[in-house]
C-alpha positions as CSV (number, residue, x, y, z in Angstrom):
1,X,50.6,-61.4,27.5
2,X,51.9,-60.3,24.3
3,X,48.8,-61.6,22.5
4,X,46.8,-59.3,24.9
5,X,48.2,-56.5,24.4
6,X,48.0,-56.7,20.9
7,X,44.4,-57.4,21.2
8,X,44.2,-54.3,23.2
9,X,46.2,-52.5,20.7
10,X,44.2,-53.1,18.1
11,X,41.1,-52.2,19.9
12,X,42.2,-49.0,21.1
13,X,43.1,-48.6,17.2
14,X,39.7,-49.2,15.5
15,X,38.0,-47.2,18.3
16,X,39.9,-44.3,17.8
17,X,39.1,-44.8,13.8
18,X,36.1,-45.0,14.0
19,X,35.7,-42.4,16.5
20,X,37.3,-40.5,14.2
21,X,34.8,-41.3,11.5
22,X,31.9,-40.4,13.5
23,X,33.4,-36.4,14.5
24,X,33.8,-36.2,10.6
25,X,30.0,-37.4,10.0
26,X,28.7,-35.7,13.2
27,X,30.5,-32.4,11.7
28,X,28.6,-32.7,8.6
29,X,25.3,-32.5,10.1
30,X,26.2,-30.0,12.3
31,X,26.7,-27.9,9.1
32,X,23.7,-29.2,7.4
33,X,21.8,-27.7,10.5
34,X,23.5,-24.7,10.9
35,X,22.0,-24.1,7.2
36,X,18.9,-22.2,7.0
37,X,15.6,-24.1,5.3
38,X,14.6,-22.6,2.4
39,X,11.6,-21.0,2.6
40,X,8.6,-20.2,-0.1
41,X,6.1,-17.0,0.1
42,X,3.4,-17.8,-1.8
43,X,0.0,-15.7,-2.8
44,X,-3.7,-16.9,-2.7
45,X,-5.7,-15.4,-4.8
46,X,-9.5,-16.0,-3.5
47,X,-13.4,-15.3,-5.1
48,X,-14.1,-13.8,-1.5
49,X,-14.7,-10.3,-0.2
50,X,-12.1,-9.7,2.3
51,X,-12.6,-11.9,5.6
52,X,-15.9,-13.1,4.3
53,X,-17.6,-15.2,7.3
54,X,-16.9,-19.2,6.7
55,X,-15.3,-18.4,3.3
56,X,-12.8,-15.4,3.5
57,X,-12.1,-15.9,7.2
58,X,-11.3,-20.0,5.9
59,X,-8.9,-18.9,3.4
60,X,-7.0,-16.7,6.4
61,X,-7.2,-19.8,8.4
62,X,-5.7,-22.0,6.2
63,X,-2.7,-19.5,5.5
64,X,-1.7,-19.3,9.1
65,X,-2.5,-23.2,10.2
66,X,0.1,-24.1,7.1
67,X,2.9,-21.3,8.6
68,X,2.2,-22.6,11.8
69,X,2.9,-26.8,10.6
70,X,5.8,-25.2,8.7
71,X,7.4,-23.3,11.1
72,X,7.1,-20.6,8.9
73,X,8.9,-22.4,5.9
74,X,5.6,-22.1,3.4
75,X,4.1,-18.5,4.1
76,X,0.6,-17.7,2.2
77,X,-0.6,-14.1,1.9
78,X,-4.6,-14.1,1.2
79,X,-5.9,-11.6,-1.3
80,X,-9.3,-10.9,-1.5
81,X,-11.4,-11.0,-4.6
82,X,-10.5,-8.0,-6.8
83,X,-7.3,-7.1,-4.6
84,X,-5.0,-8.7,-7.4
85,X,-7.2,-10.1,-9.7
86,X,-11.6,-10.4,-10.0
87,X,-13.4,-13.0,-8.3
88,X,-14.0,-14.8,-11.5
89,X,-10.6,-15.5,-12.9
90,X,-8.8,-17.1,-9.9
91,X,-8.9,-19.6,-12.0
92,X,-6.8,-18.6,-14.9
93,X,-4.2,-16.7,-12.2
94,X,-3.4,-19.9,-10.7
95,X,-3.1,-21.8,-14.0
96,X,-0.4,-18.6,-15.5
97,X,1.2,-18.9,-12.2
98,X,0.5,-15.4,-11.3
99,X,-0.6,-16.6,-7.6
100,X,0.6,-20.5,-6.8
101,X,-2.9,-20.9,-4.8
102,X,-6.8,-19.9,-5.3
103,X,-10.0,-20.2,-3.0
104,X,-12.9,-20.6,-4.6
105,X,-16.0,-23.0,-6.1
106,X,-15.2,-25.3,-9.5
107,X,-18.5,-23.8,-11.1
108,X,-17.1,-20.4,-11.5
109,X,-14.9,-21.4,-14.2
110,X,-17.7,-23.5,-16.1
111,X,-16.7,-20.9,-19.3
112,X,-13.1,-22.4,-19.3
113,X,-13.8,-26.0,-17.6
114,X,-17.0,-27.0,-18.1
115,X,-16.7,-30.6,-16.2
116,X,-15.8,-28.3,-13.4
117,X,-19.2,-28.2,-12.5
118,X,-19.4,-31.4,-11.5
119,X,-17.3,-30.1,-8.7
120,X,-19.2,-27.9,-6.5
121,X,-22.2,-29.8,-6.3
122,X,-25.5,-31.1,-8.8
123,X,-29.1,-30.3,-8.3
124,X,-30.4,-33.2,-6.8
125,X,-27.5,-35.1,-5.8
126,X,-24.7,-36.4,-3.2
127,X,-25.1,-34.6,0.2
128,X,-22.0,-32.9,2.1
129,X,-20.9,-36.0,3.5
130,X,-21.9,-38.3,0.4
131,X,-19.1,-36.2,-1.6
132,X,-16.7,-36.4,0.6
133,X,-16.7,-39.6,0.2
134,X,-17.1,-39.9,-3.3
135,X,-13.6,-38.0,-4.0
136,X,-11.6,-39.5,-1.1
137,X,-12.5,-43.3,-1.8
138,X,-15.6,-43.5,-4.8
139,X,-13.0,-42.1,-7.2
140,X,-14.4,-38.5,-7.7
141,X,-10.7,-37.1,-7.1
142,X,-8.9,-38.6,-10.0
143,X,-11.9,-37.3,-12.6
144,X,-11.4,-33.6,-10.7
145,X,-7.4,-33.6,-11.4
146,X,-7.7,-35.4,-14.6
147,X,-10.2,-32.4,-15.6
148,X,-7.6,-29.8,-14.2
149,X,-4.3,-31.1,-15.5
150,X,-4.7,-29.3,-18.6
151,X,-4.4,-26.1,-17.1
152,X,-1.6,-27.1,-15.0
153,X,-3.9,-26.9,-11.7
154,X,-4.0,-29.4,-9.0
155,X,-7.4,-29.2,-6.8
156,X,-8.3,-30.3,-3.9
157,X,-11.0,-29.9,-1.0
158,X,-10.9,-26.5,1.3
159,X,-14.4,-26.6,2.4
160,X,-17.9,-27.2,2.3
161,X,-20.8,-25.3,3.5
162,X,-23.2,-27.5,3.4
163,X,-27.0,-27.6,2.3
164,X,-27.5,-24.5,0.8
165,X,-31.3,-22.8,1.0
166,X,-33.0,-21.8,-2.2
167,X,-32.8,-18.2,-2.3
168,X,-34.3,-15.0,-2.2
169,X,-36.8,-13.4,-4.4
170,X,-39.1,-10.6,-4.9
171,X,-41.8,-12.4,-5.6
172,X,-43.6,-15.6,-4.6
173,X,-43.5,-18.5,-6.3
174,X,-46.7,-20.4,-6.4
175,X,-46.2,-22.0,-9.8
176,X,-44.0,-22.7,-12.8
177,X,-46.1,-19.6,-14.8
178,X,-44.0,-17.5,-11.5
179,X,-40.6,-19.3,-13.1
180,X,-41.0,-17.2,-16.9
181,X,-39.5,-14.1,-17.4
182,X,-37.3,-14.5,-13.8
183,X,-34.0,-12.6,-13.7
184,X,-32.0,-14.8,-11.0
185,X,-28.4,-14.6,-9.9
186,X,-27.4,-18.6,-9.9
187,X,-24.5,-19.9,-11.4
188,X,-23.4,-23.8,-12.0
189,X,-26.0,-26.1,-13.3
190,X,-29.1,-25.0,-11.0
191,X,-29.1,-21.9,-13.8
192,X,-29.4,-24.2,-16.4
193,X,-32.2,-26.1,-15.2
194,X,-34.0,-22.5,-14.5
195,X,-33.4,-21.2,-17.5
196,X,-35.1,-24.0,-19.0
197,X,-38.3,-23.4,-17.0
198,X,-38.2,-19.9,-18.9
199,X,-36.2,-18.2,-16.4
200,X,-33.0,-15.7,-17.3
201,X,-29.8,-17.0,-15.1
202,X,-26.7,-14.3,-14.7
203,X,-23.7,-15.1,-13.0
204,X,-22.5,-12.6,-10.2
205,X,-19.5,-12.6,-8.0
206,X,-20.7,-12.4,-4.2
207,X,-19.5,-8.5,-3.8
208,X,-22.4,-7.5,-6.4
209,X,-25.3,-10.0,-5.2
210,X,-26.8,-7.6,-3.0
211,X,-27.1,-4.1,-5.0
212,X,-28.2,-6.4,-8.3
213,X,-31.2,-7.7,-5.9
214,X,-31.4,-4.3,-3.9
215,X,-31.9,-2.1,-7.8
216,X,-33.5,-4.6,-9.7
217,X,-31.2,-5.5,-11.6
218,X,-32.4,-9.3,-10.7
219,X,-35.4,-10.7,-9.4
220,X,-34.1,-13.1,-7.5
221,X,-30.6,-15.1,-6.3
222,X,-29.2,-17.7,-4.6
223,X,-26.0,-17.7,-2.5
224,X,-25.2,-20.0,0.2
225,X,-27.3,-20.0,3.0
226,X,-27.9,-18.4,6.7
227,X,-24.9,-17.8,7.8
228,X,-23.4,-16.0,4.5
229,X,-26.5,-14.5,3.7
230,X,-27.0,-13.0,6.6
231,X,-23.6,-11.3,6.7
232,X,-24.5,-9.9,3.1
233,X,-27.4,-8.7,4.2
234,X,-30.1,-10.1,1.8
235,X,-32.9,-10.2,3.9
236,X,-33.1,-6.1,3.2
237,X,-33.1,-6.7,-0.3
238,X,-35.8,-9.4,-0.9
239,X,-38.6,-10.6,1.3
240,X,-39.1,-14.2,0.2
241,X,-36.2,-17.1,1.4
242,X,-36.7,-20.4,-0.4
243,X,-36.2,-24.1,0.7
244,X,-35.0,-26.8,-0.1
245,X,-31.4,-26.0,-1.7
246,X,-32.3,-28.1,-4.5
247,X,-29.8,-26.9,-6.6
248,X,-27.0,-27.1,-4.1
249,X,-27.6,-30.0,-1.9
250,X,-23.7,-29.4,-0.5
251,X,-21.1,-27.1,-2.4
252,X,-17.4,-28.2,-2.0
253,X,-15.0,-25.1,-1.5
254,X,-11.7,-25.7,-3.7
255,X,-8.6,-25.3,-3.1
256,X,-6.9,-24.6,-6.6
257,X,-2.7,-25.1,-6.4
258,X,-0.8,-23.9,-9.3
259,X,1.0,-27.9,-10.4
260,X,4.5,-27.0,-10.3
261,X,4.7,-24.9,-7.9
262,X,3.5,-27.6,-5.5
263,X,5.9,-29.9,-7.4
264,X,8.9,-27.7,-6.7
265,X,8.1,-27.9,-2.7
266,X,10.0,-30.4,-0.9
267,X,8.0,-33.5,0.5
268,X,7.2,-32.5,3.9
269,X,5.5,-29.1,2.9
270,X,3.3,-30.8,0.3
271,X,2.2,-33.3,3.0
272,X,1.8,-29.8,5.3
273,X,-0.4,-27.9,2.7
274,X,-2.2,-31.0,2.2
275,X,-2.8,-32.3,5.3
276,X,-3.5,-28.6,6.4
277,X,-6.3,-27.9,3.6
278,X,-8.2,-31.6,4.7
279,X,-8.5,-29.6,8.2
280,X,-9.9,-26.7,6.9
281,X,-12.6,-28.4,4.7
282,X,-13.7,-30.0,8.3
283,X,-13.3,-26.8,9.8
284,X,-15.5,-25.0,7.7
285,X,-18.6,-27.7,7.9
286,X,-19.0,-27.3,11.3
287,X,-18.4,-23.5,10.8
288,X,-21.3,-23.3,8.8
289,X,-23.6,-26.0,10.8
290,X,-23.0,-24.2,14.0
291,X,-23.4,-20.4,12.3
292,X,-26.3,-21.3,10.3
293,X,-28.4,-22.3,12.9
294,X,-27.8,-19.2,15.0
295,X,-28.2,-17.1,11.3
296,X,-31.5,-18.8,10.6
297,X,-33.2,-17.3,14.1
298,X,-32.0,-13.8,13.5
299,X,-33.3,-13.6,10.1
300,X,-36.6,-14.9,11.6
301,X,-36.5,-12.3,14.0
302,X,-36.1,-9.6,11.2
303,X,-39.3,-10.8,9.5
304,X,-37.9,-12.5,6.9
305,X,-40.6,-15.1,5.3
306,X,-39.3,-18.5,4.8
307,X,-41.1,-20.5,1.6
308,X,-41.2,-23.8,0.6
309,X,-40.8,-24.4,-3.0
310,X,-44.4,-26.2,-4.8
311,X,-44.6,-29.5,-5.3
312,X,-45.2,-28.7,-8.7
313,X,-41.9,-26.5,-8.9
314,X,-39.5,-29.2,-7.6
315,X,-40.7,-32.0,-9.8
316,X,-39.9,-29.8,-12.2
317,X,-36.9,-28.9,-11.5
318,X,-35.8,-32.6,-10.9
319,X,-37.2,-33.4,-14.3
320,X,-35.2,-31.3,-16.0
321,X,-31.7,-31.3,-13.8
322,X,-32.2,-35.1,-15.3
323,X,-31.9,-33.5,-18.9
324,X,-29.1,-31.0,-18.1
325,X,-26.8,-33.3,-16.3
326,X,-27.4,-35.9,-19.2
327,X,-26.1,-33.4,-21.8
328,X,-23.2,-32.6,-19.5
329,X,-22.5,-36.0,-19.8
330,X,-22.5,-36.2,-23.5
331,X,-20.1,-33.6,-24.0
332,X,-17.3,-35.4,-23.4
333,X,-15.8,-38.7,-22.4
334,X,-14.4,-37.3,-19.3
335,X,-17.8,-36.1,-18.2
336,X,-19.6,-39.4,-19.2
337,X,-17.3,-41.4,-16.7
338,X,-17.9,-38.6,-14.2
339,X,-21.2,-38.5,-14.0
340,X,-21.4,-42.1,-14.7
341,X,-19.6,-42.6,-11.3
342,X,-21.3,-40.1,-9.3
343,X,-25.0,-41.6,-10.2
344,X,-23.5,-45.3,-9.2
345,X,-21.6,-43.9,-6.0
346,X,-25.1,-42.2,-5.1
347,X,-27.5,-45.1,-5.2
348,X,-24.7,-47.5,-3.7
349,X,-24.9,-45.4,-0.3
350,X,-28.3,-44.0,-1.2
351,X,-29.7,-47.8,0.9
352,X,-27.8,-47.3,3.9
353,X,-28.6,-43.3,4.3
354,X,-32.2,-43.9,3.9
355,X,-32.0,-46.0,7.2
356,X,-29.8,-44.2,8.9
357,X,-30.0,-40.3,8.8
358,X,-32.7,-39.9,7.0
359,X,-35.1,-41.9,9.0
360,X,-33.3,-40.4,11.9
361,X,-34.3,-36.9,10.9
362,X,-37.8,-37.7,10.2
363,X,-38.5,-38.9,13.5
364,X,-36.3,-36.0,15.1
């Protein structure tokens, strides 16, 4: 009897300690959650008039789908270009630190990055889906932040709108005589390759594409395609709307995030922003594949005259996007490896696409 109750004794002992240990721990974490999470407002500085279809109204997207997975921990407020600083320096304001995010295309800041370029898209090259691969799993990724990390800036993929179309212009082009002499709005490498074939290529932010064509103050310009165009009203401006999008075969949308500010978030956010930018850059393709079709038929409907670039013309152009891409290459090591990669990504799934979708489409 007397061993039993010291059994019971002791029991009653280490329960009650333990117990005891528990209210102590249980205390703590009440505390801990009586806390209030620290929270982070942050700015996004875009190249996009304000609520631009497919590319401003992404950005807005993108700021209320991360408060929304954060519970309103990470807050983005979306400035439009020129609202804090011009569409062509989001760049350098993420990199200072003046806004912790940017929304915009890696060919813009060719004057400060030139391997950026190799970002948005080359004439000629991987298709919308084709890239996407490339930077998730063909390496394309590392090259982009290794090109960045200078500048403190960590990229990654917002969007992508897809084929692009090859413009408008005043004039038709029936040969590469039509080329000389032609004042066109195109930035990234696509200029390069015109401006070889005798053309002049200036660089314009979206908001000033339309007036430039409308006064002629250029002869001709690209921007995106359809759906975008459309909404800028282009079709008023120039009579003539160019295929293919040879210059532009897809065009990734970046999202550029200032390095330590992303460093000083705790893990979960990271994942959040992350995780919430991958959606948007799925988002925004079927955005645009959806818009552009309906786009396409109104500007039909308007009497705008769709033209197929010449033979002639495109052989050209391919010939020479050969030469421009090669010198890219050469000017660095970096861009060597880049384009090295992209060229062996392309014609490994370059077999398999040329049973699959492309035969597909042919006999669609």
């Amino acid at each position: 009897m007397k061993r039993r109750y010291l059994l019971a004794a002791t029991t009653l002992l280490a329960t009650l300690g333990l117990t005891g240990c528990n209210d102590d721990k249980t205390e703590t974490t009440a505390q801990q959650a009586s806390e209030p999470a620290k929270t982070y407002q942050w700015k996004m500085v875009t190249a996009w008039p304000k609520n631009y279809p497919g590319l401003g109204t992404s950005a807005e997207r993108l700021a209320e789908r991360v408060t929304a997975m954060s519970a309103g921990r990470l807050t983005i407020r979306v400035y439009a270009a020129g609202e804090l600083v011009p569409a062509l320096e989001v760049f350098d304001s993420v990199s200072r630190g003046t806004a912790e995010l940017g929304h915009g295309a890696a060919y813009y800041w060719k004057g400060k990055v030139p391997t950026a370029q190799f970002f948005t898209s080359v004439p000629f090259g991987l298709s919308a889906i084709e890239m996407n691969a490339w930077l998730s799993k063909g390496g394309g990724q590392a090259f982009w932040e290794e090109a960045y990390a200078p500048h403190g800036v960590k990229p990654m993929v917002v969007g992508n709108s897809g084929m692009q179309m090859g413009g408008w212009f005043n004039k038709e082009i029936n040969s590469l005589s039509d080329l000389q002499g032609l004042k066109i709005r195109m930035p990234g490498l696509g200029g390069e390759v015109l401006a070889r074939l005798g053309a002049t290529s200036v660089n314009l932010p979206g908001g000033e594409v339309f007036t430039a064509l409308q006064t002629g103050a250029i002869d001709a310009t690209d921007w995106v395609n359809p759906y975008n165009d459309l909404a800028f009203g282009l079709h008023k401006a120039a009579r003539y709307y160019y295929y293919p999008g040879w210059q532009e075969p897809q065009a990734v949308l970046e999202l550029l995030v200032n390095q330590k500010a992303f460093d000083s978030l705790p893990a979960d956010l990271q994942v959040i922003l992350t995780e919430a930018t991958r959606a948007a850059s799925r988002d925004m393709l079927d955005d645009y594949t959806y818009n552009n079709a309906l786009a396409l038929e109104q500007l039909k409907q308007q009497g705008v005259e769709l033209k197929r670039f010449p033979d002639e013309v495109l052989v050209a152009m391919r010939e020479h996007s050969e030469q421009v891409l090669g010198q890219l290459a050469k000017q660095s090591e970096l861009n060597g490896r880049i384009w090295a990669s992209m060229k062996a990504f392309q014609a490994q799934v370059e077999p398999m696409q040329e049973i699959s979708e492309k035969e597909l489409y042919n006999w669609r």
